[in-house]
PyMOL commands that place a pseudoatom at each C-alpha (Angstrom):
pseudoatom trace, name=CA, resn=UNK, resi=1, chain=A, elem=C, hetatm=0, pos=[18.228, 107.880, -54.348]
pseudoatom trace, name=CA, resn=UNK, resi=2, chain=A, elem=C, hetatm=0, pos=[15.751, 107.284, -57.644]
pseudoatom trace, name=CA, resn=UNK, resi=3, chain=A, elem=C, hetatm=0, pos=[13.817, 103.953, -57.260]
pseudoatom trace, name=CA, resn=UNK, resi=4, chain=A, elem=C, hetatm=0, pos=[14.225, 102.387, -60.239]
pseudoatom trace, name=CA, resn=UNK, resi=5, chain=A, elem=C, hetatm=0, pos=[13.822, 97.985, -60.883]
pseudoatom trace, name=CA, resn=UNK, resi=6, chain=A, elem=C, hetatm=0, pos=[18.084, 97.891, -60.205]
pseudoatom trace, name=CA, resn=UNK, resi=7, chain=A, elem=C, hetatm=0, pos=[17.742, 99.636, -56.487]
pseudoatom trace, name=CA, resn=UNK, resi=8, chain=A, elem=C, hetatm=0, pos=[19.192, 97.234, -53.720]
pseudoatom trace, name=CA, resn=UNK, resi=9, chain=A, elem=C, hetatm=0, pos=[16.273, 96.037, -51.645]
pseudoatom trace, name=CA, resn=UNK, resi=10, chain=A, elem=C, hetatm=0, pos=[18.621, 96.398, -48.755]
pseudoatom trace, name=CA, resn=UNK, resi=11, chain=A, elem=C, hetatm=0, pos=[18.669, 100.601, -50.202]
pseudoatom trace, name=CA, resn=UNK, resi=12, chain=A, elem=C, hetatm=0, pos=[14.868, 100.647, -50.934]
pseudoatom trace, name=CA, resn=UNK, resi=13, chain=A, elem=C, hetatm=0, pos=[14.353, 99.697, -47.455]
pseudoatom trace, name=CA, resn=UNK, resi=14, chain=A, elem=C, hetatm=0, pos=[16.445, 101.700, -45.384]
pseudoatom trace, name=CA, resn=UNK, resi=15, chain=A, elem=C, hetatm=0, pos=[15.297, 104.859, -47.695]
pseudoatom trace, name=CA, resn=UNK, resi=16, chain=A, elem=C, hetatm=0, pos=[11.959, 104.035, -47.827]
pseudoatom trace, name=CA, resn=UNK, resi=17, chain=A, elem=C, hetatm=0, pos=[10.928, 101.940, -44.780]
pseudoatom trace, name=CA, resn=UNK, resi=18, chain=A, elem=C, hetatm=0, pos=[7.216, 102.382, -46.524]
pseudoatom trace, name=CA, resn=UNK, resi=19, chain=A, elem=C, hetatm=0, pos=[8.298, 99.996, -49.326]
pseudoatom trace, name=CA, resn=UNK, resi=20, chain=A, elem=C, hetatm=0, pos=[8.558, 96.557, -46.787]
pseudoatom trace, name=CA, resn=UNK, resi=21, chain=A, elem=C, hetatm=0, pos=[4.756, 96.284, -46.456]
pseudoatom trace, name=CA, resn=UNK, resi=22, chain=A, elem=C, hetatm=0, pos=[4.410, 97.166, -49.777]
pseudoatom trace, name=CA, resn=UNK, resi=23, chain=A, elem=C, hetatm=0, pos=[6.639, 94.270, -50.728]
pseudoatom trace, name=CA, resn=UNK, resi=24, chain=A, elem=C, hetatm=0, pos=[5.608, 91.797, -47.897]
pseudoatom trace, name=CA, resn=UNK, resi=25, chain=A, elem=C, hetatm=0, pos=[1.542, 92.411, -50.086]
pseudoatom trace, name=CA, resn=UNK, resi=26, chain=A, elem=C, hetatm=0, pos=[3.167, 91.685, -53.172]
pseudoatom trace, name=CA, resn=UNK, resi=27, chain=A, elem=C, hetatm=0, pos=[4.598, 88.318, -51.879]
pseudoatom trace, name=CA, resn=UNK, resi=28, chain=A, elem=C, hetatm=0, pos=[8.246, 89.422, -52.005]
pseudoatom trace, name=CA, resn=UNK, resi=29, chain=A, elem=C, hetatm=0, pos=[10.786, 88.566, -49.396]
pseudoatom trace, name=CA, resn=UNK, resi=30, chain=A, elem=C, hetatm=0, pos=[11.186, 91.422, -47.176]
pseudoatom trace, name=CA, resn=UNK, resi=31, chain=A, elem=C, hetatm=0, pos=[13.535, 92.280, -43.915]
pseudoatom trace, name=CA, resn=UNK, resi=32, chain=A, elem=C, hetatm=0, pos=[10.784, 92.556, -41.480]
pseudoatom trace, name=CA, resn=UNK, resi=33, chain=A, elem=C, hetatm=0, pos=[9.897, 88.967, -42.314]
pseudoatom trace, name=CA, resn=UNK, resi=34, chain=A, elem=C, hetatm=0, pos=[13.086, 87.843, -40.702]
pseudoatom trace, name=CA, resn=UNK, resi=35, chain=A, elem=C, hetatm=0, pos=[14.503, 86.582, -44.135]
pseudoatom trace, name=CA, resn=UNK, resi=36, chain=A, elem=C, hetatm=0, pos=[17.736, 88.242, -45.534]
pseudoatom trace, name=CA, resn=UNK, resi=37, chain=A, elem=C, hetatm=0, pos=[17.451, 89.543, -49.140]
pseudoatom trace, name=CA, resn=UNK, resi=38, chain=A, elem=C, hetatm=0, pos=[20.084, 90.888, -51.255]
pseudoatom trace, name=CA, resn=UNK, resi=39, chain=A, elem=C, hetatm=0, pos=[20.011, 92.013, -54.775]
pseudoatom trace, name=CA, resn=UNK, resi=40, chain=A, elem=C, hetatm=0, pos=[17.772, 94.039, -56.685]
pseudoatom trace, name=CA, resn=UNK, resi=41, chain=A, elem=C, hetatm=0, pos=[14.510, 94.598, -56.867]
pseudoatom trace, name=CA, resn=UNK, resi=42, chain=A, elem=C, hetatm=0, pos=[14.061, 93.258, -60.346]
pseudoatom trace, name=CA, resn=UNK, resi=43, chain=A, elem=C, hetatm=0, pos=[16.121, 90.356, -58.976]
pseudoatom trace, name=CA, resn=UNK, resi=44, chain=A, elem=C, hetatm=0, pos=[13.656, 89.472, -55.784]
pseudoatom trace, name=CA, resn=UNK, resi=45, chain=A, elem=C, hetatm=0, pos=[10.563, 89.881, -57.770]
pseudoatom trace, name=CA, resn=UNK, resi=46, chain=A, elem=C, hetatm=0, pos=[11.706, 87.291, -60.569]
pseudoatom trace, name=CA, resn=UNK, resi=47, chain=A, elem=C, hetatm=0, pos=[12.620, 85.177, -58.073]
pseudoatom trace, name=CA, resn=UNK, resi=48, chain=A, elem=C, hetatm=0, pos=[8.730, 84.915, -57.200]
pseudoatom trace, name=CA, resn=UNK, resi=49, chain=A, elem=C, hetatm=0, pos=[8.128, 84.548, -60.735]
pseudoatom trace, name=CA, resn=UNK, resi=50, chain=A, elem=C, hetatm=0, pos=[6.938, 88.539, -61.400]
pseudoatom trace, name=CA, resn=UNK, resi=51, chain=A, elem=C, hetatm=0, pos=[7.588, 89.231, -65.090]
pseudoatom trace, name=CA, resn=UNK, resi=52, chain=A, elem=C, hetatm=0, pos=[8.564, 92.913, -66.645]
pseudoatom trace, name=CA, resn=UNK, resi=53, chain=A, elem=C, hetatm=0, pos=[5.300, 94.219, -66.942]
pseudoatom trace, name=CA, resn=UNK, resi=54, chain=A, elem=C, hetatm=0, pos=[4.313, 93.665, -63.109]
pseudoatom trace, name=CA, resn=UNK, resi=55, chain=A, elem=C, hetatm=0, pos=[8.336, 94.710, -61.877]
pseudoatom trace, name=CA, resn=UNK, resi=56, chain=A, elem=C, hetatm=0, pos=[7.891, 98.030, -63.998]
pseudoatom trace, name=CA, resn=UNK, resi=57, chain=A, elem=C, hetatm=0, pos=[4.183, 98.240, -62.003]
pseudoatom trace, name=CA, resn=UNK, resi=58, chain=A, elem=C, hetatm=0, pos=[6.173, 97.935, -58.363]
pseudoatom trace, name=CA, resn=UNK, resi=59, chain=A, elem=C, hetatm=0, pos=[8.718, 100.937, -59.411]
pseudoatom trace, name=CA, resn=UNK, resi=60, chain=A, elem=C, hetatm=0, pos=[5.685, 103.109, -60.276]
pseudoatom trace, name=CA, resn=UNK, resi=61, chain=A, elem=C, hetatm=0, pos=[4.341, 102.458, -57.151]
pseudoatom trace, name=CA, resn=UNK, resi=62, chain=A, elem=C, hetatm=0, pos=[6.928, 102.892, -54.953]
pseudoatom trace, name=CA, resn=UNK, resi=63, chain=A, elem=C, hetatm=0, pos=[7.839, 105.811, -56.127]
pseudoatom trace, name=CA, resn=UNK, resi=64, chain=A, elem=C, hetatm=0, pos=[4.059, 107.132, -55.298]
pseudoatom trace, name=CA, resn=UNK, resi=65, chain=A, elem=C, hetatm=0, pos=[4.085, 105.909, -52.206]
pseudoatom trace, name=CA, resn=UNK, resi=66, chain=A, elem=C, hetatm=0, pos=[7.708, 107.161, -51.339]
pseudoatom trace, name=CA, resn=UNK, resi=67, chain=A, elem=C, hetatm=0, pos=[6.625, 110.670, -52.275]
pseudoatom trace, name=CA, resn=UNK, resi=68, chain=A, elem=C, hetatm=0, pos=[3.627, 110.245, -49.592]
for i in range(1, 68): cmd.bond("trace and resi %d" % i, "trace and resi %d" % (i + 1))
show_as sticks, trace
zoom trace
């Protein structure tokens, strides 16, 4: 599964249980926090007001850190 700014957060999570800190630092709902998300992750980051630049900056890291 390719991490891209259109992966489910519900997918990026289960695939890459690495990515809910990363996300919970970045200010973006997460699982762990006990709050249910749904959507992309394009979708959950606008939603806290990221733009393109910084969404395209999340996929990039992710997929470093999911190669670790």
């Amino acid at each position: 599964m390719e991490i891209t700014k259109n992966i489910l957060i519900e997918d990026l999570v289960e695939k890459y249980p690495v990515s809910i800190d990363y996300l919970s630092k970045q200010g973006i709902r997460c699982i762990r926090c006990g709050e249910p998300i749904w959507g992309s992750l394009e979708q959950a980051a606008k939603e806290k007001g990221f733009d393109d630049d910084e969404i395209k900056k999340f996929v990039e890291e992710l997929i470093v850190l999911s190669k670790k």
